[in-house]
N, C-alpha and C positions, 0 to 999 in steps of 0.2 A: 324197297323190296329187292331191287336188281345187285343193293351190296350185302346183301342178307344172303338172297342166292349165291353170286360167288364165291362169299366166306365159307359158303355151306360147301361147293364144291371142291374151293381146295382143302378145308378141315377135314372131311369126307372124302373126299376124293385120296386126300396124302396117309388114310386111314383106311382105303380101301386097294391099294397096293395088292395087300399079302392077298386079299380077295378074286381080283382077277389076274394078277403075275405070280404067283406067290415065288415060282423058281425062278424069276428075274430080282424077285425084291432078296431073293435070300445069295442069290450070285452077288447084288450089288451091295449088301451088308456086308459081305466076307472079304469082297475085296477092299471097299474104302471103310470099314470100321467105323471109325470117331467119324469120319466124313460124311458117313450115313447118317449117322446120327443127327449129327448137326444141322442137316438138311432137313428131313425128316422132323425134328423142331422149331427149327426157323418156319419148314411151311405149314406146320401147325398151328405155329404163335399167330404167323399172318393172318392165315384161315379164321381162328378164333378171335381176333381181332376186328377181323370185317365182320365177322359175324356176330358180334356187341355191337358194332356200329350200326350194321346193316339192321338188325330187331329195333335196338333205340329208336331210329330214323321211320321204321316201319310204323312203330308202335304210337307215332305222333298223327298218323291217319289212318287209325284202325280200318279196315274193311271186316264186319262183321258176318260169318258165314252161321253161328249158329251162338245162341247162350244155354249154360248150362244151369239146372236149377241147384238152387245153393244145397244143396245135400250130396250134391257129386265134390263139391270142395272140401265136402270131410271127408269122401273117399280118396281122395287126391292127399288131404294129408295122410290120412290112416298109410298108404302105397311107400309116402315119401319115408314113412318109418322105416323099412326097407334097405331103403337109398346108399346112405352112409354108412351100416355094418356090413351091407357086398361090399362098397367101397375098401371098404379098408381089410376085408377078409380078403383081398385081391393078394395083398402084400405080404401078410399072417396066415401061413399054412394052417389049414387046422381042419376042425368036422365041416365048419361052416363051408371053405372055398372045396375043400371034398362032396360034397351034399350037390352043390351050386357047380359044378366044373370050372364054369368060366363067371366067378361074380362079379368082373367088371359089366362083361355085358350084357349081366340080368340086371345089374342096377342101373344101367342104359335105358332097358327096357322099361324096367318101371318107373324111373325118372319120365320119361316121353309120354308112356300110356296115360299117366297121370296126371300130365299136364294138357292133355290133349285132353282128358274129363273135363276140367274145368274151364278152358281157354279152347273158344273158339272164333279168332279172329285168323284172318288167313296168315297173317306173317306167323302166330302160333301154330295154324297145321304145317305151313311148311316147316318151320322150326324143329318142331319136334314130331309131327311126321317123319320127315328125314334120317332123324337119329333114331325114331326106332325102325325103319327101315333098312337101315346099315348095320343097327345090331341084332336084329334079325340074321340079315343077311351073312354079316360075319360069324355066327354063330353055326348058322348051317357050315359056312367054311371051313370053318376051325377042326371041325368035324372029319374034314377029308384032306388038311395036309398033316405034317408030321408036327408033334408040340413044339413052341421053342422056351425055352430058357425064361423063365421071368426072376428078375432080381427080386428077392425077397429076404424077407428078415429068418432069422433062421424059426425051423418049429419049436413052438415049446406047447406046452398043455397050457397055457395063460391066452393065446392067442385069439382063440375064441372069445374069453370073458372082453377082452383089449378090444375086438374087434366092435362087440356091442357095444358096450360103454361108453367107449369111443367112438362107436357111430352114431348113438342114440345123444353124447355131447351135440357133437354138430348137428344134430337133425335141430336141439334145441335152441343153439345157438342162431341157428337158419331161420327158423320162426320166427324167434321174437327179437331177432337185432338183424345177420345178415341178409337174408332175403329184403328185407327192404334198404336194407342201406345200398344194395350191390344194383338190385331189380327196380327198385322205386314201389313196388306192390306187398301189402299187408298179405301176408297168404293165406290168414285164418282172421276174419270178421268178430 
């Protein structure tokens, strides 16, 4: 659990920046550019790395806080439907990420909430506790500094349709091949 925590702290932590500095984090993008960047992903990749290992490792001695009955795991999929067209409406201007302001981290949101239906062992609440707590939290933020720039693809009126499509692809793909080849867990019985 203790490497699951600090994966969570520096993924989170290196993502919660703009949250509590936001005028240091944006002095220190302007001045080192690519240097930010690069930093800013490298402590991500780390982050997200301890934090595969850290779940993996958790997950070999569950501590059980609660189980859910199986009809919240169709509400967990039904959510996850969701998932992957904010995903990708992030990047594709369009009605959807208009509707949604911020889709990446409403599909945060309902990634975490969702998994939190169905999974309740503690390494799952912290897990995904966590991330919906930052995106929460960043949400509220977002709200009170100034927008920045997100690279996108350009608008076009297809963006939407691409967005579903292609999200509702991966949700399928995640069913019934990635999620268990990545996670080790069938997500639908």
């Amino acid at each position: 659990m203790t490497l699951l925590i600090i994966g969570l702290i520096v993924f989170l932590g290196t993502h919660s920046i703009s949250i509590v500095a936001p005028a240091w984090r944006d002095g220190m993008a302007a001045r080192m550019g690519n240097g930010w960047r690069a930093i800013y992903s490298v402590s991500s990749l780390i982050g997200l790395v301890l934090i595969i290992k850290g779940y993996a490792t958790a997950r070999m001695e569950p501590t059980v806080v609660y189980t859910s009955p199986l009809w919240l795991h169709h509400v967990t999929a039904a959510l996850m439907v969701l998932v992957f067209p904010l995903l990708l409406a992030t990047y594709l201007p369009g009605r959807i990420k208009t509707m949604f302001k911020h889709p990446m981290l409403n599909a945060v949101k309902f990634w975490a909430f969702a998994h939190l239906l169905s999974n309740g062992t503690l390494n799952d609440i912290v897990l995904f506790g966590s991330f919906l707590l930052w995106a929460v939290a960043d949400r509220i933020s977002v709200k009170r500094r100034p927008a920045r720039p997100l690279n996108t693809f350009p608008e076009s009126k297809y963006n939407d349709a691409i967005a579903v499509v292609g999200g509702l692809a991966l949700y399928f793909l995640m069913i019934h091949w990635l999620h268990y080849k990545l996670i080790g867990v069938v997500p639908i019985l």
